[in-house]
C-alpha positions in Angstrom: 48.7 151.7 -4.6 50.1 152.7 -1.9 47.6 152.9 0.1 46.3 149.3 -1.1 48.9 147.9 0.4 48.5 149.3 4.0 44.9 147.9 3.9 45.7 144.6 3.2 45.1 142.5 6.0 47.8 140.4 7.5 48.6 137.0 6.8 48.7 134.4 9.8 51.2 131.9 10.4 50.9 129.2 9.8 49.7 126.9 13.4 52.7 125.1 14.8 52.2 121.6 14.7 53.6 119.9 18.2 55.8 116.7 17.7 53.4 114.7 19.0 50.7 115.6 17.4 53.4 114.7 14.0 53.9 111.4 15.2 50.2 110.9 15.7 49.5 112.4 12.0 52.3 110.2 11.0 50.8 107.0 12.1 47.1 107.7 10.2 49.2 107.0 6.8 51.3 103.8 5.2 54.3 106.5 4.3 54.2 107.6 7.3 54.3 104.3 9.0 57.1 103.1 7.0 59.2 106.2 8.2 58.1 105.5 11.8 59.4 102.1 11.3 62.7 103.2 9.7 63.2 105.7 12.0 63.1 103.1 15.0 65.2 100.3 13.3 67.5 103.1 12.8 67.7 104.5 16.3 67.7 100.6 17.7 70.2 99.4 15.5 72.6 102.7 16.3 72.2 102.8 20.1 73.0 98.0 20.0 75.9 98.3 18.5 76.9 101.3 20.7 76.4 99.2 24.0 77.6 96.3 22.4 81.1 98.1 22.1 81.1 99.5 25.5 79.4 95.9 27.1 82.3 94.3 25.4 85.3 96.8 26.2 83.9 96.9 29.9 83.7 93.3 30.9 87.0 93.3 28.8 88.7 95.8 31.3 87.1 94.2 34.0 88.5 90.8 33.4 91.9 92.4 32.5 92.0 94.3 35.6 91.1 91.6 37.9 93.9 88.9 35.7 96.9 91.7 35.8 96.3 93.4 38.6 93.6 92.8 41.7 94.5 89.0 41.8 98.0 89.2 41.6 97.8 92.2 44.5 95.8 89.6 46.4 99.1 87.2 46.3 101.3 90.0 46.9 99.7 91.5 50.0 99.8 87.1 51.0 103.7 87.0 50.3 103.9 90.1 52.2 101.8 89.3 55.7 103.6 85.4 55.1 106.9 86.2 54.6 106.7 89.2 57.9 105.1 86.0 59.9 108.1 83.6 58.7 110.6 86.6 59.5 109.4 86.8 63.0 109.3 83.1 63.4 113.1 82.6 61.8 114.7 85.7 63.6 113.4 83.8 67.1 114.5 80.7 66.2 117.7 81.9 64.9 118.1 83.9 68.3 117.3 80.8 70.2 120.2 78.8 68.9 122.4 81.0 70.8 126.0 82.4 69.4 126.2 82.5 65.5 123.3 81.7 64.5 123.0 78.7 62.3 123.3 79.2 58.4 120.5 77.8 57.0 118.0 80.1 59.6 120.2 83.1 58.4 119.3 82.8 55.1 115.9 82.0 55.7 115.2 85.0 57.5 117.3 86.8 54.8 114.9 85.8 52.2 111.6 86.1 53.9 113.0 90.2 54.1 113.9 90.0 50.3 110.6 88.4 49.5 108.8 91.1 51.7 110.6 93.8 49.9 110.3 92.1 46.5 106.4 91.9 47.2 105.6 95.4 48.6 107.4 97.0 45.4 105.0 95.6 42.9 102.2 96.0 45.1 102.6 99.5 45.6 102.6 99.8 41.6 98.9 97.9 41.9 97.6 100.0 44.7 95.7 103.2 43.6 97.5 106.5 44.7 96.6 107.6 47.8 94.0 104.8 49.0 94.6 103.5 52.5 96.3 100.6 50.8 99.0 102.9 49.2 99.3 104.2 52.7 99.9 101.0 54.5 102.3 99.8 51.8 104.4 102.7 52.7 104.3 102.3 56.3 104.8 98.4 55.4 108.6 99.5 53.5 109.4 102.0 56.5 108.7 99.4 59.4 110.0 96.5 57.6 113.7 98.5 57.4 113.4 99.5 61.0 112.7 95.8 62.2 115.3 94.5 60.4 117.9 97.0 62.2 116.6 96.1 65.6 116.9 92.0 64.5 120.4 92.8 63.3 121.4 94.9 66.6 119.7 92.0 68.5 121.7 89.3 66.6 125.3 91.5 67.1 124.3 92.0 70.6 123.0 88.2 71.2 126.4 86.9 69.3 128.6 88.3 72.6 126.8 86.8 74.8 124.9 89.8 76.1 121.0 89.3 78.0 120.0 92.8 76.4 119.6 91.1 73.2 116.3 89.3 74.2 115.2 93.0 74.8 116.2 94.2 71.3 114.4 91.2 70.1 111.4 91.1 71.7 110.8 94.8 70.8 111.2 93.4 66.9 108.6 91.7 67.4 106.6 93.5 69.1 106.6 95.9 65.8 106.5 92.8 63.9 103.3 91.5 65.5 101.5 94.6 66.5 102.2 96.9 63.7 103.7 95.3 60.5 101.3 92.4 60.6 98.2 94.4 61.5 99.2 96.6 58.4 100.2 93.6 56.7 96.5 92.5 57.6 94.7 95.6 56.2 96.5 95.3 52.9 95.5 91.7 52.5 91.8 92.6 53.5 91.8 95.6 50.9 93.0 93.4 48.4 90.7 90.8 49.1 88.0 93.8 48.3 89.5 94.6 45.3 89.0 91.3 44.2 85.4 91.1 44.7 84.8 94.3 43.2 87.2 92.9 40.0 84.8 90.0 39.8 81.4 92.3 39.9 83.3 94.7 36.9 84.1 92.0 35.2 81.1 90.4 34.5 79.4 94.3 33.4 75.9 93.2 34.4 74.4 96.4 34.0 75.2 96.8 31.0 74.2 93.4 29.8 71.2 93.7 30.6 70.7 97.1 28.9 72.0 95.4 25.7 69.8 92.6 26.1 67.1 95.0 26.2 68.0 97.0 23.1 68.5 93.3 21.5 64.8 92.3 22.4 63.5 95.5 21.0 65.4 95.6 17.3 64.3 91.8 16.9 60.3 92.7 17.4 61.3 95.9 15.6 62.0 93.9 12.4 59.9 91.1 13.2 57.2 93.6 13.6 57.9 95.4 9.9 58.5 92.5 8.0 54.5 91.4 9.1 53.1 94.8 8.4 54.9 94.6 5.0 54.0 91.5 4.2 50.0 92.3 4.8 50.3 95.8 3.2 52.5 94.8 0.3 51.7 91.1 -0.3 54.8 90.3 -0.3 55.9 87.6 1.9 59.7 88.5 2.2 61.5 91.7 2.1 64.9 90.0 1.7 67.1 92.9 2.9 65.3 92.8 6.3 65.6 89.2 6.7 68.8 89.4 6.4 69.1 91.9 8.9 67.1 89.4 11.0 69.6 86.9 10.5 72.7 89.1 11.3 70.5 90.2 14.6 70.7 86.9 15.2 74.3 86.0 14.3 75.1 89.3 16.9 73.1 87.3 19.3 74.7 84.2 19.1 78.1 85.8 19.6 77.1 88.1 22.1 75.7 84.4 24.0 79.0 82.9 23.2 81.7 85.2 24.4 79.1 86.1 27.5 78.3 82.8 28.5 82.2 81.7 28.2 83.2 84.3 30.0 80.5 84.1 33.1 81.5 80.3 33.0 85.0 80.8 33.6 84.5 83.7 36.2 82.7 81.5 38.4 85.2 79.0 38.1 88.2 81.2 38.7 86.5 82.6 41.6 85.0 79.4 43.2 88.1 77.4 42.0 91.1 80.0 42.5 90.3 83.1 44.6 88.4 81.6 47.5 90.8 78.6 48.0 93.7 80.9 47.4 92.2 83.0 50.1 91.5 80.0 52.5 95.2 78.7 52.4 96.4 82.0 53.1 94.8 82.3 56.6 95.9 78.6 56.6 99.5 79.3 56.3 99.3 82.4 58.0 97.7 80.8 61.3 100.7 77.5 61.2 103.2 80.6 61.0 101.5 82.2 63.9 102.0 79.0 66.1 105.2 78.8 65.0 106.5 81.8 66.3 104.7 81.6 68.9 106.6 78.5 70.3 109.9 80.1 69.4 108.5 83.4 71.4 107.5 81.8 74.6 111.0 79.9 75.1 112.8 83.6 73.9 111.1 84.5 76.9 111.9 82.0 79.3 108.8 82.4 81.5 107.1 78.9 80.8 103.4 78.9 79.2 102.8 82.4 79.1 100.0 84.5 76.6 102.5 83.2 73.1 101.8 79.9 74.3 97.9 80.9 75.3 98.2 82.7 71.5 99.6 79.3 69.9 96.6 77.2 71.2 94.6 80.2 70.1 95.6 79.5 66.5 95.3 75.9 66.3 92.0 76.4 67.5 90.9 78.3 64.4 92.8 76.3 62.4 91.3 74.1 60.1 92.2 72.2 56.7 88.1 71.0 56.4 87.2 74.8 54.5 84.7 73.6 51.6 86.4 76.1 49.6 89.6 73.6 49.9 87.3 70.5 48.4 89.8 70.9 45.1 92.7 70.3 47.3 91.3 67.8 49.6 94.2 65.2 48.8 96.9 67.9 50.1 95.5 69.5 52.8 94.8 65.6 54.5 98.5 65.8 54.3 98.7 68.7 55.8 96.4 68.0 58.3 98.6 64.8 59.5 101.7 66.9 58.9 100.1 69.5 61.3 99.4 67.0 64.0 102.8 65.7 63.9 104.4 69.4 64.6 102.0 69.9 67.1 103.1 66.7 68.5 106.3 68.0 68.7 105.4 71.1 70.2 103.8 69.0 73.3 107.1 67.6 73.6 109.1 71.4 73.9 106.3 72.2 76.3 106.7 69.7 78.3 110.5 69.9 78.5 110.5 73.5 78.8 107.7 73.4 82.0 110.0 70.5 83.2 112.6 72.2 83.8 114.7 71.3 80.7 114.9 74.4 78.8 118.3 73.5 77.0 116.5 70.5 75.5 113.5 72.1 75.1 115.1 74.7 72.7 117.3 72.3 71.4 113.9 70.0 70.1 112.3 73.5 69.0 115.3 74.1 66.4 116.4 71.1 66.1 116.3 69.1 62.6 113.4 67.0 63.6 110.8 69.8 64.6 112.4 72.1 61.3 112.0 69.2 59.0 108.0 68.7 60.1 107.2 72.0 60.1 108.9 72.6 56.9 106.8 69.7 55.1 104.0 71.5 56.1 104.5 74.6 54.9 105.4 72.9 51.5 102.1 71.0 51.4 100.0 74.6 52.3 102.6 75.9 48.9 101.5 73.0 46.7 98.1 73.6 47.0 98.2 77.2 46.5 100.4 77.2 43.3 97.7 74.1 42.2 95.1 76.9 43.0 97.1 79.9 41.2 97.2 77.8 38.2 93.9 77.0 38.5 92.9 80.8 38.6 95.0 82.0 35.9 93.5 79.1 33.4 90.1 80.5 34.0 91.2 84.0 33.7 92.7 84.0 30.3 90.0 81.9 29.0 87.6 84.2 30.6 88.8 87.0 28.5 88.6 85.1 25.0 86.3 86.6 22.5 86.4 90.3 23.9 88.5 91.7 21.0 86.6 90.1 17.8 82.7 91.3 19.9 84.4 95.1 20.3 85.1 95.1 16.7 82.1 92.9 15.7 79.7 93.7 17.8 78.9 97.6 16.8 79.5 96.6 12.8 76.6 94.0 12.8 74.5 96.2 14.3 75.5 98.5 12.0 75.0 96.8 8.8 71.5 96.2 10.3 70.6 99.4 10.0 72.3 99.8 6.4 69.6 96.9 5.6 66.8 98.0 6.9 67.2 101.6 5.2 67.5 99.0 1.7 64.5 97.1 2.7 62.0 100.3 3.4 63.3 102.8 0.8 61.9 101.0 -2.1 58.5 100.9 -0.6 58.7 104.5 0.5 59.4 105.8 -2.8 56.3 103.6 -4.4 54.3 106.4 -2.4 56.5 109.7 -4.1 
């Protein structure tokens, strides 16, 4: 018996069939195309509602992102270069007037500082941790606490009648203009990138278009087994799998609707609120620029020196015709005439101060009449940018309607899909057992 045994020969195994060479073998049989067929409404329906979630919750956090917290940086870093600009302008003026400075320039100045301050603590809380913005925000505090000390010394020193005091002040702003603002500058700019890049998230187009893909491909995949049922089966309709047509096609329409409202409102935030709010900054940045540029050159008492080469500088680059300011076209003629009229004004200092009458000259340059027309303008550039921040922040909340319910939604239709189509080809499946 023994030996029997040890003479038997030994069995093979059994050849190892390749997965390909499966799927080929599976394909020469109607079970085995009906489990093909399952298998790849399965795997479709699976991976859509899986991208629909995540195409949903990105544009979602895009849109969010760029509503709560590139936008608002973009106004921030604004308030911040504005309010330095005004600062530099005030503190000149104020210096101007000679002795105790007038009240109403004391407060001024006092506020553009708060409103610096006030601006560069939330933007620090909007800045990413140690970017190149987070680092010019913290040079922005430290240099706008030093400037204000050597204003103040200038102011004590100016207030006794002491010539030093134009020294003090001139080296405030020095490191107003040629550090502060600069930085100031750089914040804006990185802001202004973050809003583009907020604007590219939000809209998720890469991953749109990979869930428009998988989209395309479940519809034929159920088109495509519904007509090989029908001509295998004689059955016309297999209702389970035309109702998972039909929710396909409901996850369709919704993706469509949220997609579409939210691409709509995008553009319109962008071409409506961003870029204008971006145009009147340099606008009001530029008329600030002038402005302290007049008040520098008489600080100065050297005539038409490079301020005054700097003012006509600025109103050379100024202009209220950006097509981006189309919206606004009704405020910024007013600014445009208002502008004219302060620059009107500004001929006049000139040409007492190169005339010889410098006392009148500064007494025009702070005087109620100059103040009053340059202060309308600055109200008309702040009309049309709060128009334009309302503008944006319509746009943006609408933008972001419909991303909850298509998170939620989205990967459930998809998933009830495949729960139907698993209804629709068992039956037939188990005619073959």
């Amino acid at each position: 018996m023994t030996i029997a045994l040890a003479q038997r020969p030994a069995t093979d195994p059994p050849p190892r069939v390749s997965v390909l060479r499966r799927f080929g073998q599976l394909r020469q049989t109607s079970p085995g195309r009906l489990q093909l067929l399952l298998v790849t409404l399965l795997v479709l329906s699976v991976l859509t509602g899986l991208v629909a979630g995540l195409t949903a919750t990105s544009a979602a956090t895009g849109t969010a992102d760029l509503r709560d917290r590139a936008q608002p940086l973009l106004v921030e870093a604004e308030t911040v270069y504005s309010a330095l600009a005004d600062a530099d302008t005030t503190a000149a003026q104020a210096f101007l007037a000679g002795g105790l400075e007038p009240v109403r320039l004391t407060e001024r100045y006092e506020a553009d500082l708060a409103r610096a301050t006030t601006a560069l603590t939330s933007a620090a809380q909007r800045t990413p941790e140690g970017s190149e913005a987070a680092s010019a925000v913290q040079a922005l505090a430290a240099g706008t606490a030093r400037y204000a000390a050597l204003v103040a010394t200038a102011r004590a020193v100016n207030r006794q009648g002491l010539p030093v005091g134009a020294s003090y002040l001139a080296t405030a702003s020095e490191l107003n203009r040629e550090t502060l603002q600069p930085q100031a500058k750089a914040l804006l700019q990185f802001a202004e990138r973050e809003v583009r890049t907020g604007y590219e998230e939000a809209r998720s187009s890469w991953w749109l278009i990979l869930l428009l893909v998988l989209i395309v491909a479940l519809v034929i995949a159920l088109l495509r087994t519904q007509t090989y049922l029908s001509a295998t089966t004689r059955r016309t309709f297999n209702i389970p799998l035309v109702a998972a047509t039909a929710l396909t096609a409901m996850l369709v329409l919704t993706c469509w609707a949220v997609f579409s409202n939210q691409r709509d409102n995008l553009g319109y935030a962008e071409s409506d609120g961003s870029a204008p709010i971006a145009a009147l900054t340099d606008v009001r940045i530029l008329v600030l620029r002038e402005r302290a540029d007049e008040a520098l050159t008489l600080a100065a008492r050297s005539g038409a020196g490079p301020h005054e080469e700097d003012f006509q500088a600025a109103r050379q680059m100024l202009t209220f015709d950006d097509p981006a300011l189309d919206d606004v076209g009704e405020l910024m003629d007013q600014a445009r005439d208002q502008h004219e009229r302060y620059v009107q004004l500004h001929e006049e200092i000139r040409a007492k101060d190169d005339g010889g009458d410098y006392d009148g000259a500064v007494e025009l340059a702070v005087g109620q009449t100059t103040s009053s027309a340059f202060q309308v303008l600055t109200a008309t550039i702040d009309d049309a940018m709060a128009d334009r921040k309302g503008v944006f922040e319509t746009h943006i909340q609408a933008a972001g309607w419909g991303f909850g319910t298509l998170i939620i939604l989205g990967p459930l239709l998809a998933l009830a899909v495949g729960v139907l189509a698993v209804f629709g080809l068992r039956p037939r499946l188990e005619e073959y057992r």
